[in-house]
Backbone bond lengths (Angstrom), bond angles and torsions (degrees), N, CA, C in turn:
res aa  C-N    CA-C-N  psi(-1)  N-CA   C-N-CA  omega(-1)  CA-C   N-CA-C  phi
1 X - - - 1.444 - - 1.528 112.53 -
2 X 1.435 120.15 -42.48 1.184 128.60 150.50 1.797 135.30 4.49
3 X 1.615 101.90 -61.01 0.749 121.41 141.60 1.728 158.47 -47.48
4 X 1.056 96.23 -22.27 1.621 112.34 156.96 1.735 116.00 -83.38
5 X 1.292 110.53 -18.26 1.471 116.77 161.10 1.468 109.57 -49.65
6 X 1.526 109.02 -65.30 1.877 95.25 -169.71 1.188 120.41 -96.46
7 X 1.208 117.38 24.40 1.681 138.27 161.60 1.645 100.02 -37.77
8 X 0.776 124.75 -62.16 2.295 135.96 -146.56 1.400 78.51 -96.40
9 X 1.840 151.17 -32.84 1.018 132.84 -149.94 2.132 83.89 -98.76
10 X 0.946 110.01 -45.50 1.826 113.04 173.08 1.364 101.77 -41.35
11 X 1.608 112.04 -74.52 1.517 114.88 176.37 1.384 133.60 -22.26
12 X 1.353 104.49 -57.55 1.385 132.94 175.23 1.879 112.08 -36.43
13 X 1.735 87.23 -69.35 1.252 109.43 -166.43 1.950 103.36 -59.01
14 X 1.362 71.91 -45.27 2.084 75.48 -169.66 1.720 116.93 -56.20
15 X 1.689 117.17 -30.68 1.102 115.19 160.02 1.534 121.00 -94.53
16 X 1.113 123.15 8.87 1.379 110.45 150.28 1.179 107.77 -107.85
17 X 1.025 153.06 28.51 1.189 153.95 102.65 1.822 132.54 -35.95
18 X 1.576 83.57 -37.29 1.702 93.26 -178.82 1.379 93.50 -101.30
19 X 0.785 138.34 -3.35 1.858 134.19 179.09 2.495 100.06 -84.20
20 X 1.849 80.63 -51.31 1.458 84.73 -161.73 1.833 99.95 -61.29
21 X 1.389 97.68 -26.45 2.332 89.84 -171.10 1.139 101.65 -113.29
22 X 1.174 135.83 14.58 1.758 129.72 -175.83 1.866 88.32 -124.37
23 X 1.196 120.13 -89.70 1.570 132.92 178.04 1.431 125.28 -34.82
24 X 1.647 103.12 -54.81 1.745 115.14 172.33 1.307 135.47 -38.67
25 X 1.692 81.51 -57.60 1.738 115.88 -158.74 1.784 94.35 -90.16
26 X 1.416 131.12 -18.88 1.264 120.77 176.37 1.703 112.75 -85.90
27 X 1.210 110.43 -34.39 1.692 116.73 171.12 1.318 110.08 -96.52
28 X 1.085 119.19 -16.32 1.582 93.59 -170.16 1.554 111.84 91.09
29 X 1.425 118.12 149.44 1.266 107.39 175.35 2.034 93.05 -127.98
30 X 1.695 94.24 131.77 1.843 106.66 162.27 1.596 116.99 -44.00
31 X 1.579 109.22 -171.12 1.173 92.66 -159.91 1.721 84.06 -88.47
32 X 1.168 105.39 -31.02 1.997 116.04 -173.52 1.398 103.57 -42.16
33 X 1.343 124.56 -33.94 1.605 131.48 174.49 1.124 110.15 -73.68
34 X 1.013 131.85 -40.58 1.244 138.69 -159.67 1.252 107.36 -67.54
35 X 1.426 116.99 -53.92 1.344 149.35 -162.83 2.056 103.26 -87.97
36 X 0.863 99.90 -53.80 1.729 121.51 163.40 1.650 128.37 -47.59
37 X 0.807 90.50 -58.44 1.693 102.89 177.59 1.840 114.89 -62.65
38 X 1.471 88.82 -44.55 1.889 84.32 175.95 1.520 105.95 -62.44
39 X 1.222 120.81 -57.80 1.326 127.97 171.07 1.210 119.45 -11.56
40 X 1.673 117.06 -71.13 1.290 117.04 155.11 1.241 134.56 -26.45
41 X 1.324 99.87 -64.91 1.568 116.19 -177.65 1.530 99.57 -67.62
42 X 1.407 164.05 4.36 1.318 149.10 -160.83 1.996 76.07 -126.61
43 X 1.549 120.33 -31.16 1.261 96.88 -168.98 1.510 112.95 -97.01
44 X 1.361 106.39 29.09 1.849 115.11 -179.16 1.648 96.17 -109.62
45 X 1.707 115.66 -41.96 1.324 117.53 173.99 1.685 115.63 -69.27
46 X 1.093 107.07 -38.26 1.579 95.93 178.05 1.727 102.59 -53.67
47 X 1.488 127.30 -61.67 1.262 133.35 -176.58 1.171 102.08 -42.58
48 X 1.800 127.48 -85.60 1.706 105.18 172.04 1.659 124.43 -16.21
49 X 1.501 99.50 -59.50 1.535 96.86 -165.05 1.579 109.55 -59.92
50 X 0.992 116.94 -34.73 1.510 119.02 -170.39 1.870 106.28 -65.92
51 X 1.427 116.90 -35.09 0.853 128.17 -172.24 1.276 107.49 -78.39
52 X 1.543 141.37 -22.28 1.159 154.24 178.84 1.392 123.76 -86.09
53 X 1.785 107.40 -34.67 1.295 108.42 -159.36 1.865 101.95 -132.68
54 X 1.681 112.60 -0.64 1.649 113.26 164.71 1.127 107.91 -106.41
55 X 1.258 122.91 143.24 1.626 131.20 176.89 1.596 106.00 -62.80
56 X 1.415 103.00 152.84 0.995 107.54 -176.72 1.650 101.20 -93.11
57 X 1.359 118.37 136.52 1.269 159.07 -172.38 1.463 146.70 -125.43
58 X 1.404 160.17 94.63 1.576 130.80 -164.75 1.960 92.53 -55.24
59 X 0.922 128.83 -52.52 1.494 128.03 173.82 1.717 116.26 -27.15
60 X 1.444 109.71 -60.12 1.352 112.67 173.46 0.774 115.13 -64.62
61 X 1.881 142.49 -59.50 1.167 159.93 151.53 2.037 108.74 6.18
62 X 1.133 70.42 -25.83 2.374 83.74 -153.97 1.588 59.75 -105.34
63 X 1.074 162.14 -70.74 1.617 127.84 -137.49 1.606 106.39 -91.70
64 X 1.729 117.05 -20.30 1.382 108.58 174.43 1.399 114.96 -70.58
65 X 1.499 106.85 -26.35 1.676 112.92 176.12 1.282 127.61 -66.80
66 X 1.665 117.93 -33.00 1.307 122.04 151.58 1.510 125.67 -54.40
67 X 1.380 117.10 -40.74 1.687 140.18 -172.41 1.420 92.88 -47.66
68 X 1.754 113.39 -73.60 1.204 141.58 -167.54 1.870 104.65 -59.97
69 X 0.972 115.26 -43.34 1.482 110.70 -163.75 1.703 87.15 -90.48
70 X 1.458 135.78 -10.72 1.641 112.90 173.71 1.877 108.19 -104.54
71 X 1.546 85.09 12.55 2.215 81.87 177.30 1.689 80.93 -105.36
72 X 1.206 127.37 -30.57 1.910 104.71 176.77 1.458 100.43 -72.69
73 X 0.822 95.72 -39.80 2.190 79.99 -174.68 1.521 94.40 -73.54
74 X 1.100 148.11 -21.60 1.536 123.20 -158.01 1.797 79.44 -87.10
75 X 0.950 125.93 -58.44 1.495 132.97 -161.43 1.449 107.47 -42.88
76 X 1.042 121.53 3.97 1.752 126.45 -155.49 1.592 90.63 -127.35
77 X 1.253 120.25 -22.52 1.452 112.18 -170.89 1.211 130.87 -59.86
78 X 1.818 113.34 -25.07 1.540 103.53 170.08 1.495 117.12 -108.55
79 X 1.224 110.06 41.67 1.743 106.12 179.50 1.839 95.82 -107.40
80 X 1.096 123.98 23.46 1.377 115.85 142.51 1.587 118.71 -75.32
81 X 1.149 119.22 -31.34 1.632 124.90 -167.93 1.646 117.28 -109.96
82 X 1.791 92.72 -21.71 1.829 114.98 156.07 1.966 105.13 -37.61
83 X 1.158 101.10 -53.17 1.230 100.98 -169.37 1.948 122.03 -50.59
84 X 1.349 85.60 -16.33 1.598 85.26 -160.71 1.422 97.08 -107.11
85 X 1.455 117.58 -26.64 1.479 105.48 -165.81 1.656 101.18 -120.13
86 X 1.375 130.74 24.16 1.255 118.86 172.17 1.542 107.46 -133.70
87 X 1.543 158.08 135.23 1.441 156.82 112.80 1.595 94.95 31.95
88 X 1.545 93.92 140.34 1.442 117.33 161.63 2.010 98.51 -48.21
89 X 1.366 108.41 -61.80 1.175 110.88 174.08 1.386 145.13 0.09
90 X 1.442 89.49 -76.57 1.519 148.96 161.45 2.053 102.48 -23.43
91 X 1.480 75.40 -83.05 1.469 97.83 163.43 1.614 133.44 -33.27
92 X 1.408 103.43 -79.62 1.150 98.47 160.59 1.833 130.45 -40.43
93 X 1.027 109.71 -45.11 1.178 114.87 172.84 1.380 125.39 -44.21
94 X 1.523 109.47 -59.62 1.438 119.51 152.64 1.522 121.97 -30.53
95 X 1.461 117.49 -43.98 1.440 124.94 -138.15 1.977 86.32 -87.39
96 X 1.523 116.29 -29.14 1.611 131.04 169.38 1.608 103.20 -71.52
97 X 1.013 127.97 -52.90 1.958 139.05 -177.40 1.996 97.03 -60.88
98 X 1.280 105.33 -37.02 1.532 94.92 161.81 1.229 123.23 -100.87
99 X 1.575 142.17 -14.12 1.303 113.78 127.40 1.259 155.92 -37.47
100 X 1.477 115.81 -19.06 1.591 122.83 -149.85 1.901 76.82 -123.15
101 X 1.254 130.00 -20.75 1.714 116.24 -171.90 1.566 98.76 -70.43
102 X 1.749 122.99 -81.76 1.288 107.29 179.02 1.909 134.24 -49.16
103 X 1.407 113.66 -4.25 1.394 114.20 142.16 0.624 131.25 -49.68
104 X 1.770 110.04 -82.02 1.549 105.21 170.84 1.454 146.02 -37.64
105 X 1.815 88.06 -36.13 1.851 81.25 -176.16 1.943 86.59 -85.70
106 X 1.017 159.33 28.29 0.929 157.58 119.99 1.609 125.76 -29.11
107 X 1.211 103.62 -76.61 1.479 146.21 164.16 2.081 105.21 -34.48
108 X 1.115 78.17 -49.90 1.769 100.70 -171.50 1.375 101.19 -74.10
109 X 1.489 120.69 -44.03 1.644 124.00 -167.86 1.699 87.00 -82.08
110 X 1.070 140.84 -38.56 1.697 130.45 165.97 1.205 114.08 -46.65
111 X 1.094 119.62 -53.06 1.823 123.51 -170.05 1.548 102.23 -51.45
112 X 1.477 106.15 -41.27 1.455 117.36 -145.15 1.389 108.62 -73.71
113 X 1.593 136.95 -4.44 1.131 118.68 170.02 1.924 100.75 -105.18
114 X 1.555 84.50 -44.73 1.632 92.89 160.61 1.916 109.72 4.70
115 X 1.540 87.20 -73.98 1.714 107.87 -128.94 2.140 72.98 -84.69
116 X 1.252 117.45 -20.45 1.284 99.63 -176.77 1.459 135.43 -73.74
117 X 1.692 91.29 -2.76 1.904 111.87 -146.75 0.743 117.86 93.76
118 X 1.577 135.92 9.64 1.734 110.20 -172.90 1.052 103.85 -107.97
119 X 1.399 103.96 138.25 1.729 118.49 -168.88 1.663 102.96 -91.21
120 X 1.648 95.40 122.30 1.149 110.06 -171.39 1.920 105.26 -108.50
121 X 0.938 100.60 -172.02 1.971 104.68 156.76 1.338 131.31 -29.38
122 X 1.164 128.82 82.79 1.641 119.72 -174.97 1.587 110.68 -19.48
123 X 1.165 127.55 -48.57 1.636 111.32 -174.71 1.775 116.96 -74.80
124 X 1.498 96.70 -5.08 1.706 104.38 163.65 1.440 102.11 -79.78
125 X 1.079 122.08 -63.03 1.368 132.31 -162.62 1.803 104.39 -62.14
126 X 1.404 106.23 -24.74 1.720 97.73 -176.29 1.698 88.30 -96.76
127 X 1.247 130.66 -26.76 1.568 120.70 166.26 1.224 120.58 -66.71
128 X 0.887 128.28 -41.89 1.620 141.59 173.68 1.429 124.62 -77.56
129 X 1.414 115.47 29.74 1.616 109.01 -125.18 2.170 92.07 -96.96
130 X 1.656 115.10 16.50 0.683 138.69 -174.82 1.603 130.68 -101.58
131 X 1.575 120.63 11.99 1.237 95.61 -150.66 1.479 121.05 -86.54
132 X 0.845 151.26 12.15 1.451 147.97 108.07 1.144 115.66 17.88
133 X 1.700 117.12 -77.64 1.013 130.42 168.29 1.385 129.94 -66.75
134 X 1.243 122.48 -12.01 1.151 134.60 -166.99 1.430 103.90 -62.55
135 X 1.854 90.97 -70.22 0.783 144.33 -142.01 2.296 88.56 -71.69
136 X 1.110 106.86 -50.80 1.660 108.57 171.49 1.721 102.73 -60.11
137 X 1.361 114.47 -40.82 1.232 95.62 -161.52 2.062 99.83 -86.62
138 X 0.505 136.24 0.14 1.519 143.79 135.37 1.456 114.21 -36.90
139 X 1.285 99.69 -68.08 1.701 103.70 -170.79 1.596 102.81 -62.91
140 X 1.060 133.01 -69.16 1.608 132.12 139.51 1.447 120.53 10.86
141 X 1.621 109.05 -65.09 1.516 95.19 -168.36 1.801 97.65 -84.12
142 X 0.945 120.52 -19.64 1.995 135.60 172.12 1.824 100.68 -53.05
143 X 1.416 121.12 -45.81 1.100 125.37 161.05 1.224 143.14 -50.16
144 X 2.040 102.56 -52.41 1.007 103.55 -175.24 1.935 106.34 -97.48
145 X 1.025 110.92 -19.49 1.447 107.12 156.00 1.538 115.55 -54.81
146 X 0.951 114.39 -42.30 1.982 115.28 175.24 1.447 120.15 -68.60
147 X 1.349 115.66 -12.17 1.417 121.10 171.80 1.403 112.01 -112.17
148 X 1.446 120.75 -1.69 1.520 122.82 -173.27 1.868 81.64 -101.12
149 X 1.298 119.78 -34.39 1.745 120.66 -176.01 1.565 102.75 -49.94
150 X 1.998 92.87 -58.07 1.417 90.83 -175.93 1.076 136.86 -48.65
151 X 1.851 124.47 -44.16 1.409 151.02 156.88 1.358 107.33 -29.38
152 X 1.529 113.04 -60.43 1.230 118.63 -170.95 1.709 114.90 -65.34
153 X 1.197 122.48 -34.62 1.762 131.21 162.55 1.513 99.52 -62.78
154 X 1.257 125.09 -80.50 1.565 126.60 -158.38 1.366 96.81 -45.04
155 X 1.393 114.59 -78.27 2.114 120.83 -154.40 1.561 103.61 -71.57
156 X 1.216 134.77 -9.43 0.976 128.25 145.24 1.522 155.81 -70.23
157 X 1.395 103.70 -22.38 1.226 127.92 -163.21 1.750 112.15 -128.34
158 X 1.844 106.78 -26.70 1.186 116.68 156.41 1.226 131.92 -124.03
159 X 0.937 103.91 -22.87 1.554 113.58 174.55 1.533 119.48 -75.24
160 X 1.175 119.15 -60.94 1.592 135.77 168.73 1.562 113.30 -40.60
161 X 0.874 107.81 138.34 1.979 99.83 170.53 1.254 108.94 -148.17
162 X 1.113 100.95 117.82 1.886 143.92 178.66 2.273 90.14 -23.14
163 X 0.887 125.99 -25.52 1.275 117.74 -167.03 1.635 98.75 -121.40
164 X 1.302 128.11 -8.94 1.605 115.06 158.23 1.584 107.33 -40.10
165 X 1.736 95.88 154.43 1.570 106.52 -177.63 1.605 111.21 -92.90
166 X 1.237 87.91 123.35 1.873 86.45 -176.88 1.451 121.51 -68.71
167 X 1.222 138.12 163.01 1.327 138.41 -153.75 1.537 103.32 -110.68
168 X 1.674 114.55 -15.40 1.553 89.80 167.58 1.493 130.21 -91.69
């Protein structure tokens, strides 16, 4: 059952994946993206991290819920100007990447006592019935979000150049 846990975190990845090399790389990203997008991404790793590295608590609980509910609103911040410079496509795509974010960090705030010992609800505990694993594949996605952050600062900001020829 375990496994239906990192279902929305696969999802996730696989369309921002297809947003960052299919969508990105054909328009180009402004400088607001440029600058924007890590943002995001530093406020999905803080949530992992918090979830990995603060005890679980009803006290903490109330500060991961704030964490989590201000990386979905920050993530929403440039689809006022989305409208003008990306494909109907585009869009839609987004409109799934903001379904699957407050899941995940959903999903993630479950694991998180899970993976500590804390005995929760038998149908958590027979869903979760993994945390071992959980609990690695957490540290994992904390990783690979921290090197997709990095990617996203470097090839964007140095690598990329404002006068490459775009592909559409």
């Amino acid at each position: 059952m375990w496994l239906t846990a990192i279902l929305p975190f696969l999802l996730q990845a696989a369309a921002i994946l297809f947003d960052e090399g299919y969508f990105h790389i054909r328009r180009g990203l402004p400088k607001w993206e440029r600058i924007g997008h890590p943002l995001d991404t530093l406020s999905v790793i803080a949530s992992i991290g918090y979830v990995l590295w603060v005890p679980f608590s009803s006290a903490t609980l109330i500060g991961y819920c704030a964490l989590a509910s201000f990386s979905c609103l920050l993530v929403t911040k440039d689809e006022f100007v989305h409208k003008e410079h990306c494909p109907a496509s585009e869009n839609w795509l987004h409109a799934v990447l903001f379904t699957l974010h407050p899941v995940t960090l959903a999903v993630a705030g479950f694991i998180w006592p899970v993976a500590r010992g804390v005995q929760l609800s038998p149908w958590i505990m027979q869903w979760l019935n993994r945390p071992d694993i959980l609990r690695l594949f957490l540290l994992g996605q904390f990783g690979l979000l921290s090197l997709f952050c990095l990617y996203q600062v470097i090839f964007w900001n140095f690598v990329w150049k404002d006068d490459q020829q775009r592909i559409l």
